[in-house]
C-alpha positions in Angstrom: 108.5 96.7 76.4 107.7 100.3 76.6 107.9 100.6 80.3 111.3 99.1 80.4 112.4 101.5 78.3 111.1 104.6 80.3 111.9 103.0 83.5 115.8 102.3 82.5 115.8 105.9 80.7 115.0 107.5 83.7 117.2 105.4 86.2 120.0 106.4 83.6 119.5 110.0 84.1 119.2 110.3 87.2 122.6 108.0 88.1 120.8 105.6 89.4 121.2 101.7 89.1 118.9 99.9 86.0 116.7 97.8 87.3 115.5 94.7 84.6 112.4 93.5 85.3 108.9 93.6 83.8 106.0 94.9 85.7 104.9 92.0 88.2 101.7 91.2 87.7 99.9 88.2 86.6 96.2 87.0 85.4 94.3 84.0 86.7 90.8 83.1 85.6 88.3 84.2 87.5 85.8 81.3 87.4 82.5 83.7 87.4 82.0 87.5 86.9 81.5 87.7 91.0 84.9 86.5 91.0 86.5 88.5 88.7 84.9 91.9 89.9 86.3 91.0 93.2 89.7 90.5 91.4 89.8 93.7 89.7 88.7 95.9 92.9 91.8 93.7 94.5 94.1 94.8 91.6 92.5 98.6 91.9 93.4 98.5 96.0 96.8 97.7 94.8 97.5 100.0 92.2 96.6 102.9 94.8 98.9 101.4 97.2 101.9 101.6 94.2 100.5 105.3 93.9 101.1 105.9 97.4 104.4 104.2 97.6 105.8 106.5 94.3 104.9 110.0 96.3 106.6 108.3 99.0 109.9 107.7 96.5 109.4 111.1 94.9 109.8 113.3 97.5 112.7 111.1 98.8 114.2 111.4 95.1 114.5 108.3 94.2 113.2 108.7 90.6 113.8 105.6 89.0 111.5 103.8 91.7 109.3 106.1 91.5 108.5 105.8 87.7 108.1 102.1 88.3 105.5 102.9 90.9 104.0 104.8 88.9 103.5 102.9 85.6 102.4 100.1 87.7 100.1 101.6 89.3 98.6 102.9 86.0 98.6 99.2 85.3 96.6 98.1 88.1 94.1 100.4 88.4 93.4 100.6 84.7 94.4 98.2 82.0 94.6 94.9 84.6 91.1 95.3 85.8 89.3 95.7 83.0 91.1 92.4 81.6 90.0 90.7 84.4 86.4 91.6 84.1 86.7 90.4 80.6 88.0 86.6 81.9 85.3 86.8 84.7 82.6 87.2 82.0 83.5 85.0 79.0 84.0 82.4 82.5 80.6 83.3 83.5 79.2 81.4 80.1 
């Protein structure tokens, strides 16, 4: 995975210890399009939050974290929602 790879590189360079996990996050069917827009403002709430929580880990220097943060926070607000407004609407038939 991609993010694994940029997460350890970065852990690496910094001195920092590797962490080895995939970014936590996991779809359920919605079962309507209501449903599955409320999911997906959820997921976009929570993505800010991991935004937050890297500036946070940034300007205490802890890289690594922050990177995760980051790229799961990309995630969440953009490539987990959109997903789940697909499921809501192929439910919604």
């Amino acid at each position: 995975m991609p993010n694994n790879l940029l997460i350890g590189s970065v852990e690496a360079l910094v001195g920092q210890s590797i962490i080895n996990t995939g970014l936590p996050y996991d779809l359920t069917a919605p079962a309507s399009f209501a449903d599955g827009v409320a999911g997906a403002q959820s997921l976009i709430a929570e993505g800010q939050a991991y935004f937050d929580q890297a500036a946070t880990l940034f300007a205490g220097g802890d890289y690594g974290d922050t990177v995760y943060s980051d790229l799961l926070g990309a995630d969440l607000v953009s490539i987990v929602p959109l997903e789940e407004l697909i499921l809501g609407s192929v439910a919604s038939f």
